[in-house]
C-alpha angles and dihedrals in degrees: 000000000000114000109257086208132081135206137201115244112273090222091039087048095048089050084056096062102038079054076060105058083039087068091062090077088058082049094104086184093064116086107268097250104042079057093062085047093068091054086051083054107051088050088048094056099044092049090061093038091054088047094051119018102032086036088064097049088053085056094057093038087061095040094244089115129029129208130197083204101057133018119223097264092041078058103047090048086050085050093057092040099059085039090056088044096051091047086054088050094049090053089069089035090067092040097047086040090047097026105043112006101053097036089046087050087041089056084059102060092249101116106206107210104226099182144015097278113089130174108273088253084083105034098094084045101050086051092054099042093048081048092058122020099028117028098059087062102051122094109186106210115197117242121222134180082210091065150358109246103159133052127234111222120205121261093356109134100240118191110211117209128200111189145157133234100246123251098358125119134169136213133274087250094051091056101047090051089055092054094055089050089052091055105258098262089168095259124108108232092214137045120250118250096171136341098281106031138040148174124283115256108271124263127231139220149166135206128195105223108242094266101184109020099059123023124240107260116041119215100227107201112281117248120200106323094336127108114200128198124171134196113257087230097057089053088054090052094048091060105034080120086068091046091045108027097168087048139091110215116230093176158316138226144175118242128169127180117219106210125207108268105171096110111195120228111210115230092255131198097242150355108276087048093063088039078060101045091054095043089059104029106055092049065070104069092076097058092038124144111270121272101171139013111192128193146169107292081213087059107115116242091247099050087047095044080058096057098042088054093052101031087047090232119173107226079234103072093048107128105179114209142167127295086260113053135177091057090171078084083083109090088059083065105132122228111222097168109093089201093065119091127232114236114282123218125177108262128241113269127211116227110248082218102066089033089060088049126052093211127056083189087067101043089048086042080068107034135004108265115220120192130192117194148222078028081053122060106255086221095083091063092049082044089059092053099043082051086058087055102060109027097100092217095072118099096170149059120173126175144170113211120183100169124018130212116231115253075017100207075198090058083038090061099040095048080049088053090048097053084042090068104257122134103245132181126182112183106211126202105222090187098063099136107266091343082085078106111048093036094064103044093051086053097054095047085052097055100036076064082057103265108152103236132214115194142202113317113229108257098359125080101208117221107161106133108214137142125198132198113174124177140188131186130237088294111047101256125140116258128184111302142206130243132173139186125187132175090211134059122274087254125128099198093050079044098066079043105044135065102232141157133204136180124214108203140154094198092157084226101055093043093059092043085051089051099056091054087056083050096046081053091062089047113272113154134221099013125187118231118198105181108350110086108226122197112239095020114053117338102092081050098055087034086060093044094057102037083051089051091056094048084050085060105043088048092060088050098259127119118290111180131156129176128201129194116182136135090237137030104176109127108104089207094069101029082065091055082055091044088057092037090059092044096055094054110272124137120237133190119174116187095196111180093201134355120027126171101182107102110212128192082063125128078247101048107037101127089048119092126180123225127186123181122197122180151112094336116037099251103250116156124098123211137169128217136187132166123216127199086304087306095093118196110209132202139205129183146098111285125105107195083263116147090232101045079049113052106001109043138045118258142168139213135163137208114238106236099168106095093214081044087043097046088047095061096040075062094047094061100034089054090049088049094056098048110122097170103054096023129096127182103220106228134219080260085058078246121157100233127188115243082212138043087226100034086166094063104045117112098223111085095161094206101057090026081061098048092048082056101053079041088061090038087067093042 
């Protein structure tokens, strides 16, 4: 029976919402250079979308990979399609870049260069400086259609270079002889100077820009009030005379190559097998198959048909850009205006609360803590741990961690622990996407302190993030203990980035629940969950359970309502029980930071509407509510309705059983409800679409409405 229901593409949805974060820059009340961050942002983000999603789909479309989900020609269409949307987006990139940034900059007094050509004030300047700081660096590789000498790397700005020997020419019959070498593919390799001679065919280079030796944008010196700054890149083109002195140059443009970087972890026996695989796959990311070749949209077809054929490109991975690429170097720009101000984010606040106590044990032995970062200072949460360290009742640290900081003050507490005495186990998740690294070496300098290490499960990724503290007094017996659930890593520099939450209890339920996940991550099998909703145990259970409670309701007339705040819906399982639920009568509001597969605006979907919210923190927390006759039930944890948070991986959430916890977070959501200025509906088009006419001049900017809120609440 075919399904009555539809959903957005997962790829097409996700391009909607980095467009989104792309519409920031246009935004003229945001600092200036919060504005050019954005810019840095949505490159960065497409770069790693195009490495690891479109990179898969190239996989299917040429048979090397296979998917139950898409067909090779279903892929190849999806292919074109997020290619034809990105050029569409890069159309307003260039126009908010040209149109708004550089004007904006220019209006300060800073000139952005924005091509070889300066005032002759810096001309002198910009030679000297190529003679010394850059030229040394540059190593021109030919380019031939005969044979690949250079390699590409992935995501290194390359400027390739056609040129001509100066002043020699060859005969009619030379260059016939050449075309017929060639092939005589109908095209003259050369271009006619007279009727008996003409130019030798160009010749091609490329040149990897100095990555590491000279940065990016180069301060020029200031005259009068202006501030000047220049693109490496366009240094480098003003003096290609220095580089090829018995050349004239045709032309130069930039070019990069984005390599596949999704490395694929076998589902190994054991342990020391997967510690293996990462070890030797991701030395592999750098050497990937070609996703996407990007070029200056200026380039002309023939100089860019040359380079396909030598560099073995396939058309359809052609990605034009503009003549400066890898924007995400942004957010490196300097600043060399002292009148301008720096961005400004609100400042994490300690809670009164803990600052009038000395142990946070004591205050959540009493109520349930709830702490929102970045809003909240991070430090309570490294307090609590290095209480832990040195309260001699506790017997016990346990900690996920998914993605580590690095000189991780976290790593730093419980080494401390360790060496204190107490029994401490970090289970560490060796498969979290380009953190494999990182991950790994942090594990091994843990245990070598003596931290007693779990490792990656075979065929799950595990992202629960939980923290345990359990202690016991002389005599062995069980004393209060210390749970906590969070829906962000255990990383203090994501967590001055990220808008989290996290809830400190010792609810004696919950703890246990919390300790035999520890104990399912060690092995145990078939374990029982009162209160914590496990995936893969009983949280779609308990999800359908109270989705179907909300339809019962709706259904007698009465108020069914759920909201659902997440960074991903994506799973159609559950979008279908959202379907039903709208259908019956409840009321649904998502506020999805990012993908989201459920289509509103349809016959099915009519009581759903779709919220996103992009600002100063990247939206990360995700939180349940429903609603419940009047009596909500409210959940916190780390899962987005993604196929694979749901049934393939480990997650954690908790219900809110604390009435203040419970209320804050009732606000959170109706404040984030009621912001006109940072947040979009997401329409049937996928389109981003302001909730006011005059979004600038609305008074609700969740974020910071927020923040003003948890600052009263200290008052």
């Amino acid at each position: 029976m075919e399904n009555q229901y539809q959903y957005f593409k997962r790829d097409i949805s996700w391009l909607s919402f980095n467009y989104r974060v792309l519409l920031e820059a246009e935004d003229d009340t945001l600092p200036l250079y919060e504005r050019i961050n954005f810019i840095s942002i949505y490159s960065s983000n497409l770069e790693e979308f195009y490495k690891i999603r479109v990179a898969d789909h190239k996989a299917i479309a040429t048979g090397a990979a296979q998917s139950d989900e898409e067909t090779v020609q279903s892929t190849i269409e999806l292919v074109d399609a997020i290619n034809l949307e990105v050029n569409r987006q890069m159309e307003d990139r260039i126009r908010i870049y040209e149109q708004k940034i550089l004007p904006a900059l220019k209006k300060n007094h800073i000139i952005f260069y924005q091509s070889r050509n300066v005032e002759p004030f810096h001309r002198d300047f910009v030679r000297r400086f190529f003679r010394e700081e850059i030229f040394p660096f540059l190593q021109p590789v030919p380019v031939s259609k005969d044979k690949v000498i250079s390699f590409l790397r992935d995501n290194r700005l390359y400027l390739a270079v056609r040129l001509f020997p100066k002043g020699k020419e060859v005969t009619r019959e030379e260059v016939d002889k050449e075309t017929r070498e060639e092939g005589d593919k109908g095209e003259s390799p050369c271009q006619l100077v007279d009727s008996s001679t003409c130019q030798l065919s160009p010749q091609y280079f490329v040149m990897k820009q100095p990555y590491s030796k000279v940065p990016r944008f180069i301060e020029l010196p200031k005259v009068g009030n202006n501030y000047y700054l220049m693109f490496i890149e366009d240094i480098i083109k003003a003096n290609l005379d220095v580089i090829f002195p018995g050349y004239d140059v045709d032309s130069s443009y930039c070019i990069k190559i984005s390599r596949d970087a999704d490395i694929l972890i076998d589902d190994a026996a054991n342990t020391s097998e997967i510690i293996e695989q990462v070890k030797t796959k991701v030395k592999k990311r750098k050497i990937g198959d070609v996703c996407r070749f990007v070029y200056d949209r200026a380039m002309p077809q023939d100089f860019l048909d040359y380079l396909i054929d030598a560099f073995h490109i396939d058309r359809r991975e052609l990605v034009p850009g503009d003549k400066h690429l890898n924007l995400e170097d942004l957010r490196h720009l300097p600043n060399p205006n002292p009148n301008i101000h720096p961005i400004r984010k609100p400042q994490p606040m300690k809670l009164t609360c803990l600052n009038e106590r000395e142990s946070i044990f004591q205050y959540v032995e009493k109520k349930d803590l709830l702490l929102h970062y970045p809003y909240h200072s991070f430090e309570h949460f490294i307090h609590f741990l290095y209480e832990a360290v040195h309260e001699p009742t506790v017997r016990e640290i346990m900690v996920t961690q998914y993605r580590v900081a690095e000189n991780s003050a976290v790593i730093n507490t419980l080494i401390a622990a360790a060496q204190n005495g107490k029994k401490v186990t970090v289970f560490v998740e060796l498969k979290a996407r380009f953190d494999e690294e990182n991950n790994l070496t942090t594990a091994e300098m843990m245990k070598a302190s003596g931290i007693n290490i779990i490792y990656s499960i075979p065929k799950l990724k595990v992202h629960a993030k939980v923290a345990l503290v359990l202690r016991r007094d002389k005599e062995d017996k069980k004393l209060t203990s210390y749970a906590y659930i969070s829906t962000g890593n255990f990383n203090e520099k994501t967590a001055t980035l990220y808008a989290d939450s996290g809830l400190f209890t010792c609810n004696p339920i919950i703890v246990n629940d919390l300790h035999n996940l520890f104990r399912t991550l060690r092995g145990k099998e078939n374990p029982v969950f009162h209160r914590l909703l496990v995936a893969r145990f009983n949280l779609i259970p308990e999800l359908n359970r109270l989705i179907d409670h909300e339809i019962q309701l709706a259904r007698k007339g009465k108020e069914g309502r759920i909201i659902l705040k997440m960074n991903t819906l994506q799973d159609p399982t559950m979008i279908d029980r959202l379907y039903e639920a709208s259908q019956a009568g409840v009321e649904i509001d998502l506020i999805v930071r990012g993908i989201c597969c459920l289509i509103p605006g349809q016959e099915y979907s009519r009581n759903i509407r779709v919220t996103r919210i992009v600002d100063t923190f990247l939206e990360h927390a995700r939180i349940w509510y429903f609603g419940n006759g009047g009596n909500p039930k409210l959940f916190l944890g780390s899962p987005d309705w993604m196929r694979r948070n749901l049934y393939r991986r480990i997650e954690a959430i908790t219900p809110i059983l604390d009435p203040d916890a419970k209320q804050e977070l009732i606000d959170m959501l109706s404040i984030q409800l009621s912001d006109k200025r940072k947040a979009c509906f997401v329409d049937e088009n996928l389109h981003n679409c302001w909730k006011s006419a005059h979004p600038q001049k609305e008074k609700v900017r969740s974020q910071y409405t927020f923040y003003e809120y948890l600052k009263e609440k200290l008052e």
